[in-house]
GUDRENMAR-549878 format. One record per residue (C-alpha): residue number from 0; residue in three letters; chain; x, y, z. Coordinates in steps of 0.25 Angstrom, whole numbers, plus 2048, in hexadecimal, padded with zeros to 3 digits. Layout:
BEGIN
marnu pos:NUM, code:ALA, unit:A, px:X, py:Y, pz:Z
...
END
This chain:
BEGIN
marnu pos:0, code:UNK, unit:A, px:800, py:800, pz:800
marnu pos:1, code:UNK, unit:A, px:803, py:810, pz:7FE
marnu pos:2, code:UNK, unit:A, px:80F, py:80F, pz:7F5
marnu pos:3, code:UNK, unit:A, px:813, py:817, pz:7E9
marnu pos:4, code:UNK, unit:A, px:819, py:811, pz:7DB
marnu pos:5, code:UNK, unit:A, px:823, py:81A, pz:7D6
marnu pos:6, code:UNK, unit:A, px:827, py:816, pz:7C8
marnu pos:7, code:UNK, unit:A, px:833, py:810, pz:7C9
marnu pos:8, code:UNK, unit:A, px:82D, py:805, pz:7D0
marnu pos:9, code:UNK, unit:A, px:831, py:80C, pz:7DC
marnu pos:10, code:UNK, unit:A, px:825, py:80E, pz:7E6
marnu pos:11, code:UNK, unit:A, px:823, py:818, pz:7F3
marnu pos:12, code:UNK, unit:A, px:81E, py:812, pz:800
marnu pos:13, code:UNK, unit:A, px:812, py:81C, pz:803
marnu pos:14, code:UNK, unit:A, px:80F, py:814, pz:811
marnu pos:15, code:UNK, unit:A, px:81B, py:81B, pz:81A
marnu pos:16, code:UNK, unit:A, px:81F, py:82A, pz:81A
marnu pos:17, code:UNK, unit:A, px:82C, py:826, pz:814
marnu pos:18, code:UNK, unit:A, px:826, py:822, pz:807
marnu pos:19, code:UNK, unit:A, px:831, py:818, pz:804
marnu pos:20, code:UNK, unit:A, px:836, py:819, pz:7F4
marnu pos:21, code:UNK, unit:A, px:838, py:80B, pz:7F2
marnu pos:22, code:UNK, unit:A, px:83E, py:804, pz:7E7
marnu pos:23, code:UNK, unit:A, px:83B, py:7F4, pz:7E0
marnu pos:24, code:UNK, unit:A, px:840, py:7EC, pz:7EA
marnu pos:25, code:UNK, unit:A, px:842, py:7F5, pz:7F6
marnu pos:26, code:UNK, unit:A, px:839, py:7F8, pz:802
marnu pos:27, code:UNK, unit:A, px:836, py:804, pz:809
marnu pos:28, code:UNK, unit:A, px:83D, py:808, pz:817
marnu pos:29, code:UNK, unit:A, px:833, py:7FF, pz:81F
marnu pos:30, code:UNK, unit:A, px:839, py:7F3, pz:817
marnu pos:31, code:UNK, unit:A, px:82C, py:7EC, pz:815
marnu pos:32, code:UNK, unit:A, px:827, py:7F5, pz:808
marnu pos:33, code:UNK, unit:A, px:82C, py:7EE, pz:7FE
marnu pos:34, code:UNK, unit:A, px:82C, py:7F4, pz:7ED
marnu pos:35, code:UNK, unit:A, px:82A, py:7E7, pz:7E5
marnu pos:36, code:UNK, unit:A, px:82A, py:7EC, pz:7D5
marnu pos:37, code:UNK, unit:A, px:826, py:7F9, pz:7D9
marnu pos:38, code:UNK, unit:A, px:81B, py:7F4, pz:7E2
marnu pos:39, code:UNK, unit:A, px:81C, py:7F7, pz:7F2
marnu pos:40, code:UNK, unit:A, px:818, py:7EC, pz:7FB
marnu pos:41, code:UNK, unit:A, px:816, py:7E8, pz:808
marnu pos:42, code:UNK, unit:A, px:820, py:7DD, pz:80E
marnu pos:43, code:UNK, unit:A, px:81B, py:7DC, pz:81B
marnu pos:44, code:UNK, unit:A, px:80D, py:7D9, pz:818
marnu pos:45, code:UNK, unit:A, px:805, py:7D2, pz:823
marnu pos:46, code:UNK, unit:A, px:812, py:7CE, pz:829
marnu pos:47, code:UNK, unit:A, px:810, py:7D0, pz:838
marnu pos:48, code:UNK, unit:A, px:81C, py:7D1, pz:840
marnu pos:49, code:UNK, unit:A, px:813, py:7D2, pz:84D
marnu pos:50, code:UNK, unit:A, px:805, py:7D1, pz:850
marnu pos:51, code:UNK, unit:A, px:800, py:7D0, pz:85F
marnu pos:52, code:UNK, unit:A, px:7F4, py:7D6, pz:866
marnu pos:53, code:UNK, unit:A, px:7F8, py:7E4, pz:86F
marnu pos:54, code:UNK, unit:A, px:7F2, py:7ED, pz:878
marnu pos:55, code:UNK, unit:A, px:7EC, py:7FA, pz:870
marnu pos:56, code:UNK, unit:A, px:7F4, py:801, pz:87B
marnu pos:57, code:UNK, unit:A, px:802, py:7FB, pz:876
marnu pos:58, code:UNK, unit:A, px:801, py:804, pz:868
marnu pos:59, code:UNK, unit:A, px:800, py:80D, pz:86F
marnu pos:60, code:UNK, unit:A, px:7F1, py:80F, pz:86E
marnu pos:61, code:UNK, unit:A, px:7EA, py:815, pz:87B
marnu pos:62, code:UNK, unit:A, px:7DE, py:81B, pz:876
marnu pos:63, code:UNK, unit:A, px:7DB, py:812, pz:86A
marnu pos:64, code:UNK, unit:A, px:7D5, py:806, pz:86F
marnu pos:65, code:UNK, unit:A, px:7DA, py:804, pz:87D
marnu pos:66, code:UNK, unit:A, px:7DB, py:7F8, pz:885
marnu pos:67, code:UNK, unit:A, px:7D9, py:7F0, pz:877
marnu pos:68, code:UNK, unit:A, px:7E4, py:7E6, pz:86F
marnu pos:69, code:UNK, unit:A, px:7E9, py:7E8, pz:861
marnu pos:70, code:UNK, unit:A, px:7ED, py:7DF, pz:859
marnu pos:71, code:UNK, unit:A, px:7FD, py:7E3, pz:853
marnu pos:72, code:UNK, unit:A, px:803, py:7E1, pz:847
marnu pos:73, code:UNK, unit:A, px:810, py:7E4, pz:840
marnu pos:74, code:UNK, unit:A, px:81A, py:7E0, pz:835
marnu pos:75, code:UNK, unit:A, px:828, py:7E2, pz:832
marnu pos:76, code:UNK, unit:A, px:82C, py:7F0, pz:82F
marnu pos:77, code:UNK, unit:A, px:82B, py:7FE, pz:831
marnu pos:78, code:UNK, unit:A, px:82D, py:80C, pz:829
marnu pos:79, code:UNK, unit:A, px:837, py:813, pz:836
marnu pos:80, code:UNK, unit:A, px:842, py:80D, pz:83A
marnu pos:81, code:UNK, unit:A, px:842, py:810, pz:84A
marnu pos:82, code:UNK, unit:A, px:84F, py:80E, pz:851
marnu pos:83, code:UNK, unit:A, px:849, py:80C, pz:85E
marnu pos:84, code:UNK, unit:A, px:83D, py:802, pz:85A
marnu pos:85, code:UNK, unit:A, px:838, py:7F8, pz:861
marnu pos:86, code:UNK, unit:A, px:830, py:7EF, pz:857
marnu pos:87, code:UNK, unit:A, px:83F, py:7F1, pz:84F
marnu pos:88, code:UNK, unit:A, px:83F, py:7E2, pz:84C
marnu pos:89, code:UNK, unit:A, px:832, py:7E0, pz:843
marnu pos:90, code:UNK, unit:A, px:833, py:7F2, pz:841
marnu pos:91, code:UNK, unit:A, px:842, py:7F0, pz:83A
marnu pos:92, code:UNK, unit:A, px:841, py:7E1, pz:836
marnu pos:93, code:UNK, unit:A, px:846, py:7E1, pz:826
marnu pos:94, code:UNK, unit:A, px:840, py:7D2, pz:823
marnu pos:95, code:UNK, unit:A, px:831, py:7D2, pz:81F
marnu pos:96, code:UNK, unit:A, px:82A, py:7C8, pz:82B
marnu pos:97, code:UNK, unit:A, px:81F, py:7C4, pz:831
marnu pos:98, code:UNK, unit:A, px:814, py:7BB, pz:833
marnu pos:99, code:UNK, unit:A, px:809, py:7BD, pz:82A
marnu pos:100, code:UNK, unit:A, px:7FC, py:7C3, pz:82F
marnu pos:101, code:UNK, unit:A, px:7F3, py:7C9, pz:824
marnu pos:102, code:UNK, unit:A, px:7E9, py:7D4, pz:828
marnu pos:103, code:UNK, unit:A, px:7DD, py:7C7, pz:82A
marnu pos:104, code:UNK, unit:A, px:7E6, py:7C0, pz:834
marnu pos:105, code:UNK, unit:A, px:7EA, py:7CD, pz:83D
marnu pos:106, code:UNK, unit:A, px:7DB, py:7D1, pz:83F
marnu pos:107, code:UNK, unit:A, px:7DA, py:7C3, pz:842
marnu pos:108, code:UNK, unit:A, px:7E3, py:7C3, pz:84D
marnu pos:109, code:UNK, unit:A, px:7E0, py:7D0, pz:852
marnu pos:110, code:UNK, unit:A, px:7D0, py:7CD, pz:854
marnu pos:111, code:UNK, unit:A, px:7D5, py:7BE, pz:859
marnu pos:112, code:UNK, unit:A, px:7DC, py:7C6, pz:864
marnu pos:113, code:UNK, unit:A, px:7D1, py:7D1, pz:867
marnu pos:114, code:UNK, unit:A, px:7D8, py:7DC, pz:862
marnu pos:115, code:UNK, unit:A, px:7D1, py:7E8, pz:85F
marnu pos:116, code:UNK, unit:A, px:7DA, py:7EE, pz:855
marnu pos:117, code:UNK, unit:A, px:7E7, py:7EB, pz:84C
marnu pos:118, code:UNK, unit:A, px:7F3, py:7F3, pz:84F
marnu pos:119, code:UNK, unit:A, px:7FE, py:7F4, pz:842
marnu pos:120, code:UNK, unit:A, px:80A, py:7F7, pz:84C
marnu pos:121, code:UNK, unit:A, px:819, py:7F3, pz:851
marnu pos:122, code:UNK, unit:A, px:81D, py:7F6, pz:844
marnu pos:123, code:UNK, unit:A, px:81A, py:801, pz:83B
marnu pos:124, code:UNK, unit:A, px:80B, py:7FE, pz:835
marnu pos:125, code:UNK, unit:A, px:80F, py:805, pz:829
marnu pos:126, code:UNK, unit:A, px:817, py:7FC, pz:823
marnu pos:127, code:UNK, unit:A, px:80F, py:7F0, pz:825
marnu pos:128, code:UNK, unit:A, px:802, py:7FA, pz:81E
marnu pos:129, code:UNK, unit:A, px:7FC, py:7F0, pz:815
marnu pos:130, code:UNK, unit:A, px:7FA, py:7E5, pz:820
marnu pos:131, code:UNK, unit:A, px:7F5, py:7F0, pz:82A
marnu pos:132, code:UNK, unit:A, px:7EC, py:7F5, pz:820
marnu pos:133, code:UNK, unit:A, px:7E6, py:7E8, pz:81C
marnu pos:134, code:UNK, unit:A, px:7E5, py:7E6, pz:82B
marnu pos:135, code:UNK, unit:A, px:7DF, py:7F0, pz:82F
marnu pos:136, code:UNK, unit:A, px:7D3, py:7F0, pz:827
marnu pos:137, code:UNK, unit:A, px:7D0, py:7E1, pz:82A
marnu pos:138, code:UNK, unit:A, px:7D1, py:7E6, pz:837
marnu pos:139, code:UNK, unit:A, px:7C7, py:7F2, pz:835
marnu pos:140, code:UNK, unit:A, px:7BF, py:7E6, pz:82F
marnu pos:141, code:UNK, unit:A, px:7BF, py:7DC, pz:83D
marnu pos:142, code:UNK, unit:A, px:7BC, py:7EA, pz:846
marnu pos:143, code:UNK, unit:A, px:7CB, py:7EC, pz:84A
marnu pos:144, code:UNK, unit:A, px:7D4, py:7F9, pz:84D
marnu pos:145, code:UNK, unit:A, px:7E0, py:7FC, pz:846
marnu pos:146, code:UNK, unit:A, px:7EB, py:802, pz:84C
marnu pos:147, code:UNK, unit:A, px:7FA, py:809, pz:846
marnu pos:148, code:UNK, unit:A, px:806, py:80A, pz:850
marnu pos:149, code:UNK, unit:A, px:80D, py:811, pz:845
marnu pos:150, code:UNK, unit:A, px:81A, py:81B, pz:843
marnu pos:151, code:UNK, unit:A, px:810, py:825, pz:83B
marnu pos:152, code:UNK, unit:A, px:81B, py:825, pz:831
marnu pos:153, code:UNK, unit:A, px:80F, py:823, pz:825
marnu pos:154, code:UNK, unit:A, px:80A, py:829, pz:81A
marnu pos:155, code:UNK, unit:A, px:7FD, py:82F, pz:81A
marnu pos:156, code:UNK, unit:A, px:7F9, py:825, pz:80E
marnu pos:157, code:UNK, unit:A, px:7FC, py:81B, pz:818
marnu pos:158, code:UNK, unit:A, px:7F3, py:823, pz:822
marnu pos:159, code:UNK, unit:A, px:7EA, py:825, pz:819
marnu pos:160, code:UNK, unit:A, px:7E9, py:815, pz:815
marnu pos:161, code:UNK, unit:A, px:7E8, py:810, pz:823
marnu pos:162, code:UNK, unit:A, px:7DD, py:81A, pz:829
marnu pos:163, code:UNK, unit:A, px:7D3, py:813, pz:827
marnu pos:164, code:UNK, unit:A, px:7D7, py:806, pz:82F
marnu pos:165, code:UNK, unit:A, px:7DE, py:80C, pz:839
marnu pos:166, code:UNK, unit:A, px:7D9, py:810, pz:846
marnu pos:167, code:UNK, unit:A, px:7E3, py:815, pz:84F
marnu pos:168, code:UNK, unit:A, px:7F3, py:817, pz:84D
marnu pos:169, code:UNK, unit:A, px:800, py:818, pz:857
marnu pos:170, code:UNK, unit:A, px:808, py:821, pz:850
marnu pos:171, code:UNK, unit:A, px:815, py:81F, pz:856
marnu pos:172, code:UNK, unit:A, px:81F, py:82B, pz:856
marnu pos:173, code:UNK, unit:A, px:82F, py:82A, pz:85A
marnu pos:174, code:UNK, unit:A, px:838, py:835, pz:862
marnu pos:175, code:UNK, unit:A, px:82D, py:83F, pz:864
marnu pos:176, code:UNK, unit:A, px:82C, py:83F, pz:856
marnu pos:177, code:UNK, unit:A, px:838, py:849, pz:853
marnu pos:178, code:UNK, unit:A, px:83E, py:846, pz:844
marnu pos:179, code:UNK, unit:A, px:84A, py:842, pz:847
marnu pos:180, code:UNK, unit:A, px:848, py:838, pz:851
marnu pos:181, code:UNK, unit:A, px:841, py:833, pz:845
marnu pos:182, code:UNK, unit:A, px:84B, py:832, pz:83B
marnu pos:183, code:UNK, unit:A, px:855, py:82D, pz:843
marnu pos:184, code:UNK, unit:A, px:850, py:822, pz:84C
marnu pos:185, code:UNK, unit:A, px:844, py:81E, pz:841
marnu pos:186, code:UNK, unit:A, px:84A, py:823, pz:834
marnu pos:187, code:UNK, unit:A, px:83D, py:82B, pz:831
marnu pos:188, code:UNK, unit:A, px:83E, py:837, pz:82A
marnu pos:189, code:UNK, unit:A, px:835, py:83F, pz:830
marnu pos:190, code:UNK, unit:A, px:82B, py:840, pz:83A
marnu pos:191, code:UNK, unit:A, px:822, py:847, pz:832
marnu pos:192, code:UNK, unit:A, px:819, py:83C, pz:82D
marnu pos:193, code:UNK, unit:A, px:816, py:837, pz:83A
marnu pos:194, code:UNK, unit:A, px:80E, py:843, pz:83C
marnu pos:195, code:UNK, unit:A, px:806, py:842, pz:82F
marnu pos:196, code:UNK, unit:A, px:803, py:834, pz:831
marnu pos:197, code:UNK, unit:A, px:7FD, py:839, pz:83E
marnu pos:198, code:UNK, unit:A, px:7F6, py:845, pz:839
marnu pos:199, code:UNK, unit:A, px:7EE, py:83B, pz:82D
marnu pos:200, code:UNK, unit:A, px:7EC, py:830, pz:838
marnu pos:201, code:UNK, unit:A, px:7E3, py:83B, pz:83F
marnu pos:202, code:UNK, unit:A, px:7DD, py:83F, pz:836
marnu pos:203, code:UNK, unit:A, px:7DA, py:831, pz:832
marnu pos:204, code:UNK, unit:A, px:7D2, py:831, pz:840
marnu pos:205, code:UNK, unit:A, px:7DC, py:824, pz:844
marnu pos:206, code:UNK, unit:A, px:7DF, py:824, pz:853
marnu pos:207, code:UNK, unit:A, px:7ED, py:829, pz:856
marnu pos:208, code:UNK, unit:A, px:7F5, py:828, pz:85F
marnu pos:209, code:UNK, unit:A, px:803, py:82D, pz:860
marnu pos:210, code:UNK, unit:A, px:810, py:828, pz:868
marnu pos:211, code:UNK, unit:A, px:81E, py:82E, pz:86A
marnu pos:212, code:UNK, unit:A, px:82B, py:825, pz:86C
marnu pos:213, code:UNK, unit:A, px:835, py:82E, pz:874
marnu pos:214, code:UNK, unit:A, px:842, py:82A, pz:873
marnu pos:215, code:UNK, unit:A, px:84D, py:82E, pz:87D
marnu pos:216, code:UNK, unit:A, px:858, py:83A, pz:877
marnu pos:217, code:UNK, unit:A, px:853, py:838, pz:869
marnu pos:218, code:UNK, unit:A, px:846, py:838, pz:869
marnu pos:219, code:UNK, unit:A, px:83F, py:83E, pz:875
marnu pos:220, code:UNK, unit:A, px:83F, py:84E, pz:874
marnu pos:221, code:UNK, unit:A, px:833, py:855, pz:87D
marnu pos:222, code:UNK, unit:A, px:831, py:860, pz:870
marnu pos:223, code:UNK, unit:A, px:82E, py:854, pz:866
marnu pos:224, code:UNK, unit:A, px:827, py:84F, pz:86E
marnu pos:225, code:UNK, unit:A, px:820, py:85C, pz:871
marnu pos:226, code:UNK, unit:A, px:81F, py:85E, pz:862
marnu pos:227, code:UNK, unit:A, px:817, py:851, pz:860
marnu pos:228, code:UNK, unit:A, px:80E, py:851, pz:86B
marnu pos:229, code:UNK, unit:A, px:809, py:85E, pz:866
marnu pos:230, code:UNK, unit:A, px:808, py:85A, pz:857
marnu pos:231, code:UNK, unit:A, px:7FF, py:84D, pz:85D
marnu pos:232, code:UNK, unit:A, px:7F7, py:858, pz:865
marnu pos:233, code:UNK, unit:A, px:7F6, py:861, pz:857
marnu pos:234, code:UNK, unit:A, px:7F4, py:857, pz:84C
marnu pos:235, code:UNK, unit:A, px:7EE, py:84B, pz:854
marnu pos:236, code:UNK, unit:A, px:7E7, py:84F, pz:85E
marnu pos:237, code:UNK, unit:A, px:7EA, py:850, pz:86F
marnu pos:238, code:UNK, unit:A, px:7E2, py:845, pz:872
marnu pos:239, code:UNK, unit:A, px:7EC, py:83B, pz:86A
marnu pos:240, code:UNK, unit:A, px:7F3, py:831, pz:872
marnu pos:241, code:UNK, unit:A, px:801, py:833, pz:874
marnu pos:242, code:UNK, unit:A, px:80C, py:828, pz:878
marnu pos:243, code:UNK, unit:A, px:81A, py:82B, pz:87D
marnu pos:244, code:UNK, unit:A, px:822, py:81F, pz:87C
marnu pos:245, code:UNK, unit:A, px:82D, py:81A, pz:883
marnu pos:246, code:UNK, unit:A, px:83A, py:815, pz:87A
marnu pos:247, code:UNK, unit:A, px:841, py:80B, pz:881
marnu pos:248, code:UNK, unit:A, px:84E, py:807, pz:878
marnu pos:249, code:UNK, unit:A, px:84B, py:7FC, pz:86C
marnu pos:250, code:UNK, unit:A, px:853, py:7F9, pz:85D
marnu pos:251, code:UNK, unit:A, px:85F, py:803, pz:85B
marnu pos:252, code:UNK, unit:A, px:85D, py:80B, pz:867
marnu pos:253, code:UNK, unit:A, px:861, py:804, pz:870
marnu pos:254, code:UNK, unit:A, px:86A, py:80D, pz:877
marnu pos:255, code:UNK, unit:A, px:85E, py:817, pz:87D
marnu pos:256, code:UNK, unit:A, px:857, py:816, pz:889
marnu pos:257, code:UNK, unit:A, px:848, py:815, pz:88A
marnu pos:258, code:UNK, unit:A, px:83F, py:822, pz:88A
marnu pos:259, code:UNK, unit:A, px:841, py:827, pz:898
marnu pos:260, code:UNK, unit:A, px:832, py:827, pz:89D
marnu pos:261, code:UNK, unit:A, px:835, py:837, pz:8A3
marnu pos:262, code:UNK, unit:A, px:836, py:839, pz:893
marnu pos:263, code:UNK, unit:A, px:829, py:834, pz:891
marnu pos:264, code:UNK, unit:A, px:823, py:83A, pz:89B
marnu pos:265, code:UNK, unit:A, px:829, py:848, pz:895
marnu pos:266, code:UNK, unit:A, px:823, py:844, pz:887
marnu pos:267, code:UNK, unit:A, px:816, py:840, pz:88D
marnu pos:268, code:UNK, unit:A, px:815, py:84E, pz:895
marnu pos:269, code:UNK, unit:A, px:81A, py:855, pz:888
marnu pos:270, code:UNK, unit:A, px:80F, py:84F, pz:880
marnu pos:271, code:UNK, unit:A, px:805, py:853, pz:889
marnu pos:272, code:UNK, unit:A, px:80A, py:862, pz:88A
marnu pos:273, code:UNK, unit:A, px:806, py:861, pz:87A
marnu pos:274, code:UNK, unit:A, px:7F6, py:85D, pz:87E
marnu pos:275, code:UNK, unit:A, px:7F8, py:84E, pz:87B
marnu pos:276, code:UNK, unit:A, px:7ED, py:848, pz:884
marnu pos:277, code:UNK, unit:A, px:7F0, py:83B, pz:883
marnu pos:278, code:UNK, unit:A, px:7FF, py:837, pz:886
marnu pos:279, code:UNK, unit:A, px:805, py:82A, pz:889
marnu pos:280, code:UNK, unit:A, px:812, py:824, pz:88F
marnu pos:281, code:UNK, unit:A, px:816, py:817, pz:885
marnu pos:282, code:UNK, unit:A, px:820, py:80C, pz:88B
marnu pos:283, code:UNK, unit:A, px:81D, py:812, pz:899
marnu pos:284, code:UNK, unit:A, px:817, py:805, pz:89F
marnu pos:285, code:UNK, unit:A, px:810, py:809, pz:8AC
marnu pos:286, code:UNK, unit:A, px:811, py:81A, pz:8AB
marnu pos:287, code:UNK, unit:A, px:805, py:822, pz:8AC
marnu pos:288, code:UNK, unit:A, px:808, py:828, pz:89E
marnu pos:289, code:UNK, unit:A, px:802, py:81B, pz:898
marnu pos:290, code:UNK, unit:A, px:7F6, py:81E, pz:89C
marnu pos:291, code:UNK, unit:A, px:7E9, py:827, pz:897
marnu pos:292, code:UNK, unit:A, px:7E4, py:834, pz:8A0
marnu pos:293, code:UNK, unit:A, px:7DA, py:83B, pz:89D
marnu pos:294, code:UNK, unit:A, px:7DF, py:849, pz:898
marnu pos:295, code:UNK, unit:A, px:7D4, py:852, pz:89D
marnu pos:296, code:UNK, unit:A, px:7D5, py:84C, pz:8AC
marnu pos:297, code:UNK, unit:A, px:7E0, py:842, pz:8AE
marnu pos:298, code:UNK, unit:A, px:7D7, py:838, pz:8B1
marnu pos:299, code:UNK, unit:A, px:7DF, py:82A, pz:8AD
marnu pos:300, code:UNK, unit:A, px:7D6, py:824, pz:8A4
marnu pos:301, code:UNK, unit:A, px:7DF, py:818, pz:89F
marnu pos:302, code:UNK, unit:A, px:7EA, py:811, pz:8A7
marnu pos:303, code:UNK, unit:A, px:7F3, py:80A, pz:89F
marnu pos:304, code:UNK, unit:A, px:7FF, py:800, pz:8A4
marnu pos:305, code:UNK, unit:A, px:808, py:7FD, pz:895
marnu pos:306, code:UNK, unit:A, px:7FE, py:7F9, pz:88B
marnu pos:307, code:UNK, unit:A, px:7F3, py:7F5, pz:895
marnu pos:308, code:UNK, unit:A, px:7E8, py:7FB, pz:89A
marnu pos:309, code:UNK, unit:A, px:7E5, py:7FB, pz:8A8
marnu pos:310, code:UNK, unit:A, px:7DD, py:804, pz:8A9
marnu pos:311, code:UNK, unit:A, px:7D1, py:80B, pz:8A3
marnu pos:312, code:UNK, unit:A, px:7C9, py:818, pz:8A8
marnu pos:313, code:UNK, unit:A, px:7C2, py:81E, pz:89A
marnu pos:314, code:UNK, unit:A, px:7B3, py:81E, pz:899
marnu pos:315, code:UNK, unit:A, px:7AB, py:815, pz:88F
marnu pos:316, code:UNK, unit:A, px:7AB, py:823, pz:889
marnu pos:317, code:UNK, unit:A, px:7B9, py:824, pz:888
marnu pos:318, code:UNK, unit:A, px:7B8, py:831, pz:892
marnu pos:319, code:UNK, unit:A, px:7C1, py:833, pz:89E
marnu pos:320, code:UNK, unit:A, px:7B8, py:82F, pz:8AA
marnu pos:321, code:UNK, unit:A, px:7BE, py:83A, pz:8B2
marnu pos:322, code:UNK, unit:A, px:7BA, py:847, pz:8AA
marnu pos:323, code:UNK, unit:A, px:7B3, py:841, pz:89E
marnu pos:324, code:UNK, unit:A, px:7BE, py:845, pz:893
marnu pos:325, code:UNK, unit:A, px:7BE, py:83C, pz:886
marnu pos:326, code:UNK, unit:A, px:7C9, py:833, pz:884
marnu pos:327, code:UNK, unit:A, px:7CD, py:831, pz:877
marnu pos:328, code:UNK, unit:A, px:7CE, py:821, pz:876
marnu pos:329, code:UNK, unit:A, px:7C9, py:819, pz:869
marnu pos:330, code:UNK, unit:A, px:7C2, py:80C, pz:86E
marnu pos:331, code:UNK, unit:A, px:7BB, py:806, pz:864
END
C-alpha cells in the first residue's frame, strides 16, 4: 500500500515520513519494504514476532478502555533506528521472521482471550501496515478496538488510510521531542512529522494520547519539555493524556543510568505548568504520579499500581463523585 512508481522502476515509500527512494531489488530504511521489478512489497506480512493478551494500561492507554486486555501484535522492523530500545531485538532484526498469523486468525485469538481490542504495538505499526490494515477492519467487523502504540513518524496518507479503523493511538515521542536528540539517537530527521501526524490524527477524531521518554543528559531539557507540553495543550487539547516515561539503559546505551524519578517529577510538574490535566509517571511502579485525579478537585479518582487497576472511583457517568466534573474516558 501507498507507494509511488517512478519511471525507472524505481518506487517511493508513501507510508513513513522519510518516503524512501527505492530501487529494484533494495528495500527501504525499515528493511521489510521490498521493490521487486518496480513493484514495493511488504515482507513481513502476517508474520507475528509477538502476539500475547496485555492490560490496555500497558500501551499506555489510561483513558481508552481502562481495566480491559488487548490483544498485541508485531512483526519485524521499524522505520527509526533508536539507540536506547527495548524491543531492539525484533525492532532492528534484519531477517524477515515470524509465525504466520493472518488477520482471520488474530481476531480469533483476540475474541478467544476476551480482548476488547487489538493493539499494532512493540514495534512500529507502520511497517507492518498491510497486515494492520486488514486486521483492523476484520476487527471492526467482530465489535473489537484498534489501537496504535506508534513513533507518529507517518505520512498523512498513512493517516488518512487507517482512520477509519483506528480508535485510539499512543504516539510515543523520544527526549522531549528536541530535534537532535532525534537524529542522533533515532536517526530521524526531523521531529517535525510527528507533530503532523498528531494534528491529522485529531482531526481524524482518533483518541490520542501522547507519551514522553526522558533521557538522562541527552535528552531531558525542562524548556523542551515545556515547548511540547504547550504544543499538546494548543493543538490537541488539555485534556489529553500525557505519560512521562522513565528510561532505564537497554541496546547501545548502555553506559546511562535510569531517568532519575526527581526528573520525572520536574517533567511532570512542568507539564502541568503548560495546562495539561492529565499527566502520568510511566515506569514509576508504586508513585502516586501513576495514578488519575481529578483536576478540578484533587479527588483521586483511579488508583493504579503498574498496569493494574486497583482502584476505581469514577461514576457510571464518567464524573468525579466528588464535585461532579467529567472525566474524559472512552469505555465503549
Amino acid at each position: 500500500m501507498l507507494f509511488t512508481p517512478l519511471g525507472d522502476k524505481s518506487v517511493r515509500c508513501d507510508l513513513c515520513a522519510r518516503r524512501c527512494r527505492i530501487q529494484v531489488g533494495k528495500t527501504g530504511f525499515c528493511r521489510v519494504r521490498k521493490n521487486l521489478d518496480g513493484t514495493l512489497y511488504s515482507l513481513n506480512y502476517a508474520k507475528a514476532v509477538a502476539a500475547n493478551a496485555d492490560p490496555m494500561e500497558k500501551k499506555p492507554l489510561y483513558h481508552f478502555l481502562p481495566r480491559r486486555t488487548t490483544y498485541s501484535i508485531a512483526t519485524v522492523g521499524c522505520n527509526l533506528a533508536c539507540s536506547y530500545c527495548l524491543n531492539w531485538s525484533i525492532s532492528q532484526e534484519e531477517e524477515i521472521v515470524g509465525r504466520n498469523l493472518p488477520p482471520e486468525r488474530v481476531v480469533q485469538e483476540a475474541l478467544s482471550l476476551g480482548c476488547s481490542a487489538v493493539s499494532y504495538t512493540y514495534t512500529e505499526p507502520t511497517i507492518f501496515f498491510e497486515w494492520a490494515f486488514d486486521t483492523s477492519r476484520l476487527a471492526h467487523g467482530r465489535g473489537l478496538k484498534n489501537t496504535f502504540v506508534t513513533n507518529g513518524y507517518m505520512t498523512p496518507e498513512a493517516v488518512g488510510a487507517i482512520a477509519p479503523h483506528l480508535d485510539a493511538a499512543t504516539v510515543d515521542f523520544k527526549g522531549n521531542a528536541n530535534a537532535e536528540f532525534y537524529r542522533k539517537f533515532a536517526q530521524a530527521p526531523s521531529v517535525d512529522p510527528i507533530f503532523e501526524s498528531l494534528k491529522e490524527m485529531k482531526a481524524k477524531k482518533i483518541h490520542l494520547e501522547v507519551t514522553d521518554l526522558v533521557v538522562p543528559k541527552y535528552g531531558d531539557s525542562l524548556d523542551d519539555a515545556r515547548k511540547l507540553a504547550a504544543w499538546i495543550v494548543d493543538n490537541l487539547g488539555p485534556e489529553t493524556p500525557f505519560h512521562v516515561l522513565r528510561f532505564h539503559p537497554d541496546y547501545k546505551l548502555l553506559d546511562l543510568p535510569s531517568t532519575p524519578i526527581e526528573a520525572i517529577e520536574r517533567t511532570l510538574r512542568v507539564a502541568k505548568e503548560e495546562g495539561l490535566r492529565y499527566v502520568y509517571g510511566g515506569n514509576v511502579p508504586g508513585h502516586s504520579a501513576e495514578n488519575t485525579y481529578c483536576p478540578h478537585c484533587g479527588e483521586l479518582l483511579i488508583e493504579r499500581w503498574g498496569f493494574s487497576v486497583v482502584k476505581w472511583n469514577v461514576t457510571e457517568g464518567k464524573t468525579c463523585p466528588e464535585c461532579g466534573a467529567r472525566i474524559p474516558i472512552v469505555d465503549k
